[in-house]
C-alpha positions in Angstrom: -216.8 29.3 35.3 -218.1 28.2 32.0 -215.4 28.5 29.4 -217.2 29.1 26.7 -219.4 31.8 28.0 -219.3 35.8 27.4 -220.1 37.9 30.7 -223.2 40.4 30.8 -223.4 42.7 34.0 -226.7 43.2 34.5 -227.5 45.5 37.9 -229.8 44.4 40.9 -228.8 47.6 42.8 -227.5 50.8 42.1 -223.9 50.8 40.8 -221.2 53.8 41.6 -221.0 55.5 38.5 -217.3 55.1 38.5 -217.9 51.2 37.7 -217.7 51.2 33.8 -214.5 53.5 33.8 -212.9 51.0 36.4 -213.9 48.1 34.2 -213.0 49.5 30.3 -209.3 50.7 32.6 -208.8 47.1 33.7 -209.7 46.0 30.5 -207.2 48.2 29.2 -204.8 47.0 30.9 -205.6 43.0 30.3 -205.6 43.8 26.3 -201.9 45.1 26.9 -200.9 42.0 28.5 -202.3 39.7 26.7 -201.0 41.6 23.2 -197.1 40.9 24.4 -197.5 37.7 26.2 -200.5 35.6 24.7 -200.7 36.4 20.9 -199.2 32.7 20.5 -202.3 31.4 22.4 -204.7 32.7 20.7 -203.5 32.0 17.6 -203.5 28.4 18.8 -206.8 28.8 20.0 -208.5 29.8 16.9 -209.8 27.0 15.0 -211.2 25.8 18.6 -212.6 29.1 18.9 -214.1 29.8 15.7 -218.1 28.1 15.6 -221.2 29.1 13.7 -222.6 30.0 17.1 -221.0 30.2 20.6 -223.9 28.2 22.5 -223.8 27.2 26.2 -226.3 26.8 28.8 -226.9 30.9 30.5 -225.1 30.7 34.5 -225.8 32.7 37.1 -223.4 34.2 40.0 -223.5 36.6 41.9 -220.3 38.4 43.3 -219.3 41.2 45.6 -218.1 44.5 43.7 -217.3 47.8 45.0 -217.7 46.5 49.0 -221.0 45.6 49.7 -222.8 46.2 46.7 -224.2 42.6 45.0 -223.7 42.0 41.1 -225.6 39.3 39.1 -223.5 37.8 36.0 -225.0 35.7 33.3 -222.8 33.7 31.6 -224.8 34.1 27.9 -223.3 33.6 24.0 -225.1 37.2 23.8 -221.3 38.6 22.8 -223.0 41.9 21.6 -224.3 42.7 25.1 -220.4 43.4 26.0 -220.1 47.0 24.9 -219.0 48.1 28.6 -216.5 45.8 28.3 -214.6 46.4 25.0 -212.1 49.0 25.0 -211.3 51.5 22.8 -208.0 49.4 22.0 -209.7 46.3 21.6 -211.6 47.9 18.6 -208.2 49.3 17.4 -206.6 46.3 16.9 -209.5 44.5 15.9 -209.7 47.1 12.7 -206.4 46.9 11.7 -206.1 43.3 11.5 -209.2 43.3 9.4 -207.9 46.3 7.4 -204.8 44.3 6.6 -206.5 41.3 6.0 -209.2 42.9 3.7 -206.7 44.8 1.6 -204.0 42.1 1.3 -206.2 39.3 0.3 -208.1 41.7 -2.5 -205.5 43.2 -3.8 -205.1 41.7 -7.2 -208.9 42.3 -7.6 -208.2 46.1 -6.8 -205.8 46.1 -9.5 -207.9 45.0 -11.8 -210.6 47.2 -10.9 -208.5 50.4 -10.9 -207.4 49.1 -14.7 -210.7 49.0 -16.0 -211.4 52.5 -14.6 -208.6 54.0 -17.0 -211.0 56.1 -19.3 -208.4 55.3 -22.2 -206.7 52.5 -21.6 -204.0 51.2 -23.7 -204.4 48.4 -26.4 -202.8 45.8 -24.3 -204.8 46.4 -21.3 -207.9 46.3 -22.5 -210.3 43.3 -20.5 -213.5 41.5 -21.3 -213.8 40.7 -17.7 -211.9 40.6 -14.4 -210.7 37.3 -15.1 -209.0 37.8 -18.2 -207.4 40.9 -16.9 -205.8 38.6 -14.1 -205.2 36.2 -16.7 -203.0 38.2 -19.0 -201.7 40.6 -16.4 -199.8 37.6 -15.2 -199.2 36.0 -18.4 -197.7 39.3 -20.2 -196.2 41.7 -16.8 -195.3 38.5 -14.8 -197.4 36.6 -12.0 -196.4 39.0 -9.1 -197.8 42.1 -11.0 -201.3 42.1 -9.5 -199.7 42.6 -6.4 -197.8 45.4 -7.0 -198.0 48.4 -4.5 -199.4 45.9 -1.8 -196.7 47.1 0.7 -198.1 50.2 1.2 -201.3 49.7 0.5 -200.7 47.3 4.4 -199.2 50.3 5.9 -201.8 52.6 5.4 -204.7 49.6 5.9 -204.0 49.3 9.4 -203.8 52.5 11.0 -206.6 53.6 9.0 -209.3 50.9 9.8 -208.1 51.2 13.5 -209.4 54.8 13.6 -212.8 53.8 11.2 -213.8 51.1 13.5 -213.1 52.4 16.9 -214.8 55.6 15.8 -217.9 53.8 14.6 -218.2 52.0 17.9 -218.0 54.6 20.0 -220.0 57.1 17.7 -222.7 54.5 17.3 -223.3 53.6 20.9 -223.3 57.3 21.6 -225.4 58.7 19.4 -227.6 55.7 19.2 -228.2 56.2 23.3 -229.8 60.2 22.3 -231.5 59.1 19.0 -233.3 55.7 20.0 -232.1 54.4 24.0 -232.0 50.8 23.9 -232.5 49.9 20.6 -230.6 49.9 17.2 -230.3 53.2 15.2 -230.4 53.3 11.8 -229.8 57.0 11.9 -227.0 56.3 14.3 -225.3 54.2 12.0 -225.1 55.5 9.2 -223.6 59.0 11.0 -221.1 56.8 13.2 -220.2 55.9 9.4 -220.0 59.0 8.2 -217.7 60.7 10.6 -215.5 57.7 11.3 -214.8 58.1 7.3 -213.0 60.8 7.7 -210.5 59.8 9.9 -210.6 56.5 7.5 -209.7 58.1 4.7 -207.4 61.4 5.8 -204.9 58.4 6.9 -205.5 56.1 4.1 -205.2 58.5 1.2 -202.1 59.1 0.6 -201.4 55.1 0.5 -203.8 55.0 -1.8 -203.0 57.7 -4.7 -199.4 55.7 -4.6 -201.7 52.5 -4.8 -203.2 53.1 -8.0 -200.1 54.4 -9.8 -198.2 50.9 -8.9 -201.1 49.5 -10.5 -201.6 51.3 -13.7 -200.3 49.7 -16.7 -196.9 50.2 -18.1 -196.4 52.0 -14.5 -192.7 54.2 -15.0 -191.8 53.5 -10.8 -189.8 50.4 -9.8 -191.1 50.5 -6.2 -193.4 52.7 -3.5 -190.3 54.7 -2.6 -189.6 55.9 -6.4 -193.3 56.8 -6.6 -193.3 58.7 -3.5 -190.3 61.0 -4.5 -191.3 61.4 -7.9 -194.8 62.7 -6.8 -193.5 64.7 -4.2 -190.7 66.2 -6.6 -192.7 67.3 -9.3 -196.5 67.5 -8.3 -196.0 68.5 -4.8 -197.3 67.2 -1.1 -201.2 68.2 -1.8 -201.1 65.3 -5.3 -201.1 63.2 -2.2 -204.7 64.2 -1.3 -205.6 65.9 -4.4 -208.6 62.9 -4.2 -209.4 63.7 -0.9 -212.5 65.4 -1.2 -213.5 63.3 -4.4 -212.8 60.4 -1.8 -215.0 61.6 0.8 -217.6 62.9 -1.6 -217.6 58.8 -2.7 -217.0 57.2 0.9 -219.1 59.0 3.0 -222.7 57.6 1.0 -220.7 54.5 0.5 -219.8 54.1 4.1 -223.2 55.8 4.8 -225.1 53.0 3.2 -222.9 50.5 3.9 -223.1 50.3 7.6 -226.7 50.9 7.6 -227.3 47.9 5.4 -225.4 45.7 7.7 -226.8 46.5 10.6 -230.4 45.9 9.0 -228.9 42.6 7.5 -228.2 41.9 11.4 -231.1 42.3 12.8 -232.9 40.1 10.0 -230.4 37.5 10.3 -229.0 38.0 13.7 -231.5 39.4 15.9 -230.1 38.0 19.2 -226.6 39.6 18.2 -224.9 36.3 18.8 -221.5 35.6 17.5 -222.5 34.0 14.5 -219.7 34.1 11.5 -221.7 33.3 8.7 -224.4 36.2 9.4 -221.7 38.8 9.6 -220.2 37.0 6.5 -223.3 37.6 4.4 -224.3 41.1 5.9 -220.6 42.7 5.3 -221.0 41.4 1.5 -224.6 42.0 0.8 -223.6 45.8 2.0 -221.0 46.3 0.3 -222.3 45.3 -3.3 -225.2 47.5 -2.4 -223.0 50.7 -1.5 -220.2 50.1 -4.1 -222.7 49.7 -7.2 -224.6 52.7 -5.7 -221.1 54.9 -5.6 -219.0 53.5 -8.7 -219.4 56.7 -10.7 -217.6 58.4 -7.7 -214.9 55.9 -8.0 -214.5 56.4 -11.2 -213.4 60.0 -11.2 -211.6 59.5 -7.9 -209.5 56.6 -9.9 -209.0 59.5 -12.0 -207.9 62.2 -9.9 -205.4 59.4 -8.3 -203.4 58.1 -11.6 -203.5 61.2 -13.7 -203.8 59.0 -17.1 -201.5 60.4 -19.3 -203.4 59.8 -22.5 -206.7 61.3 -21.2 -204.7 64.5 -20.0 -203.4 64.8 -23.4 -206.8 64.5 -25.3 -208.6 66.1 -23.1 -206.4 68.9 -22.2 -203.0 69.4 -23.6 -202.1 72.4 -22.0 -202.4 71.5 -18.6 -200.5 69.7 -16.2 -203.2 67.6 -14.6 -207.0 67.2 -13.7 -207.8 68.9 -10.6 -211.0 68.8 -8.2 -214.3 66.4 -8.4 -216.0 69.0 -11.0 -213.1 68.6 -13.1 -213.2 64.8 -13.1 -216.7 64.6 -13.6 -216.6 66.6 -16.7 -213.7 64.8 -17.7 -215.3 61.2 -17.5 -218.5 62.6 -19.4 -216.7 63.9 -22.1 -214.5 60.7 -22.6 -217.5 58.2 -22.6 -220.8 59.7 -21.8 -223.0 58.4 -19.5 -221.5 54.4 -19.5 -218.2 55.6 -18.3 -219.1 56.4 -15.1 -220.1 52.9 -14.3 -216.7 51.8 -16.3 -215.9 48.9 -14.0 -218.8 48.7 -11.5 -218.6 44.8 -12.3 -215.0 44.7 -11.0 -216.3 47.0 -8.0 -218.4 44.8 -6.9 -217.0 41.6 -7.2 -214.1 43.3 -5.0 -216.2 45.1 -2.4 -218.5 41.9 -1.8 -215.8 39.6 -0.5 -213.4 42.3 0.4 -216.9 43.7 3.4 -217.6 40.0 3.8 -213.5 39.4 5.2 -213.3 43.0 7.0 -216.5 42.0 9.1 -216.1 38.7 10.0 -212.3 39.1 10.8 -213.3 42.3 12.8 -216.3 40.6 14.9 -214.2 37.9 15.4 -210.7 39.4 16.6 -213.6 42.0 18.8 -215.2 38.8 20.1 -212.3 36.9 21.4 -210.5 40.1 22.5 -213.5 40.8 24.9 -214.2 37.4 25.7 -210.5 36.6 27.5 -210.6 40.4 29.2 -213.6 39.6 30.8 -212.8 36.3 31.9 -209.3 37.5 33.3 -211.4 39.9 35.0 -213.5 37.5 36.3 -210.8 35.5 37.1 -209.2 38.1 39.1 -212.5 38.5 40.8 -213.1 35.9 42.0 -209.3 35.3 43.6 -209.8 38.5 45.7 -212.9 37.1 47.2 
């Protein structure tokens, strides 16, 4: 058995239709066990594992599956020919990590970025650019300041990309097998992309509204906990997701164009689907400065909807207790600045979204790629033991 290999099952007879939910259950099963007893491995493993291409001369067995039926494997670097393999698991816990990752490493560039979105910022925190707000938000508030609100900001990272990726891969093969069999689906995409939003950001919300008030400046909470109560005490359980629909109306184009660009990006600089890290480097950041310029007026208002600023509510509106709903927002922001501040911070945007896609797809692929890869070896493995 070549090590380095990934498995494709290609048929040379019919095949009980039974065979892919035996295989995705065994799978299963392998991704359980090697979770509690190999993690230590693997992360051993990584720097060995990690090339620009996994390359290999192709090998050719054939085996005995389901009695007497005869199955050719290819031993190929072709890791996107594995979607039979990959469980739904596999892309769960491929997500989160790269949900953690994305967000903890980007952080202080997210604070930054929600700053400059204050439509009337105070005096002191007032930036020429994103690195002299880093600059003096360490120098003035103290060096761990960017990173305030980063705790929760993990917790809700996590579970939410789990459900955004898995839902994309599924949605995406499915829909891509009615719309264009066999090939890739722009149309397919970029609907996988919109529906796994949803679950994306109905579990992220809520992590993110007490984000942005960590970050604001001159905050009033100590810590996530304080926030929490404080909004729940005197704004009520729907402030949590009072940006919901602003976040949707914003993420669902975003995500729309986002995945759709990346999958073009892959079949100009990929088109063999190998595992290649620096392709899915460059795709995941070349669509996400496309879709976060495209949707920065969105996040604008939705930046607004989250923090409340106290000094627009009392300009714009003394008498009421808070801005509600995207129409609000919208007319809010327009009034403020005209037409510029809805693009107030779009450089921030993108300097945050570019390497922010660029880690979330490259850790993703990866984690998804070696995942796969050792199931379908220890499948093989197991195999060929009970020949």
């Amino acid at each position: 058995m070549e090590a380095d290999g990934l498995v494709r099952r290609r048929r040379m007879s019919a095949e009980p239709s039974g065979g892919d939910g035996a295989v995705a259950g065994a799978s299963a099963g392998a991704e359980v066990r090697w979770l509690g007893g190999r993690i230590w491995a693997l992360s051993e493993g990584i720097m060995g594992t990690l090339s620009p291409r996994i390359g290999g001369e192709s090998e050719i067995n054939t085996v005995q599956l389901h009695g007497s039926q005869e199955v050719t494997e290819i031993s190929e670097p072709d890791y996107e020919g594995l979607p039979q393999g990959a469980s739904t698991s596999t892309y769960m816990f491929a997500g989160a990590v790269a949900g953690i990752m994305e967000h903890c490493l980007m952080f202080p560039i997210d604070c930054v970025k929600t700053r400059m979105q204050s439509l009337q910022p105070d005096p002191a925190a007032r930036y020429r650019n994103v690195m002299d707000a880093l600059w003096r938000i360490m120098r003035t508030e103290g060096i761990w300041r960017p990173i305030r609100g980063l705790n929760v900001t993990a917790v809700g990272a996590g579970p939410a990309h789990a459900l955004y990726f898995a839902c994309y891969e599924k949605l995406k093969k499915t829909l891509g097998d009615v719309i264009y069999p066999g090939a890739n689906s722009h149309l397919a995409n970029g609907a996988a992309g919109c529906v796994a939003t949803l679950l994306h950001d109905a579990a992220m919300n809520p992590a993110e509204v007490v984000k942005q008030r960590m970050q604001m400046y001159n905050s009033p909470y100590r810590g996530v906990l304080e926030c929490l109560r404080c909004i729940w005490r005197h704004e009520g359980a729907g402030a949590f997701y009072r940006s919901y629909t602003t976040q949707l109306t914003m993420n669902v184009p975003f995500q729309a164009l986002h995945f759709i660009t990346y999958e073009y990006l892959q079949e100009m600089l990929n088109p063999h689907r190998l595992y290649n890290p620096s392709s899915h480097m460059i795709s995941g950041a070349l669509a996400g400065a496309v879709a976060a310029a495209a949707t920065t007026p969105l996040d604008v208002c939705k930046t607004l909807l989250n923090t409340q600023e106290t000094l627009t509510l009392h300009s714009v509106s003394p008498g009421r207790a808070h801005i509600s709903g995207l129409a609000h927002a919208f007319r809010t922001v327009y009034r403020l600045g005209g037409l510029p501040a809805y693009f107030k911070g779009v450089q921030a945007r993108v300097i945050y979204q570019m390497p922010s896609t660029a880690i979330s797809w490259s850790v993703y692929e990866f984690f998804k790629y070696i995942i796969t890869k050792h199931q379908l070896e220890r499948l093989r493995m197991q195999r060929d033991g009970e020949k």
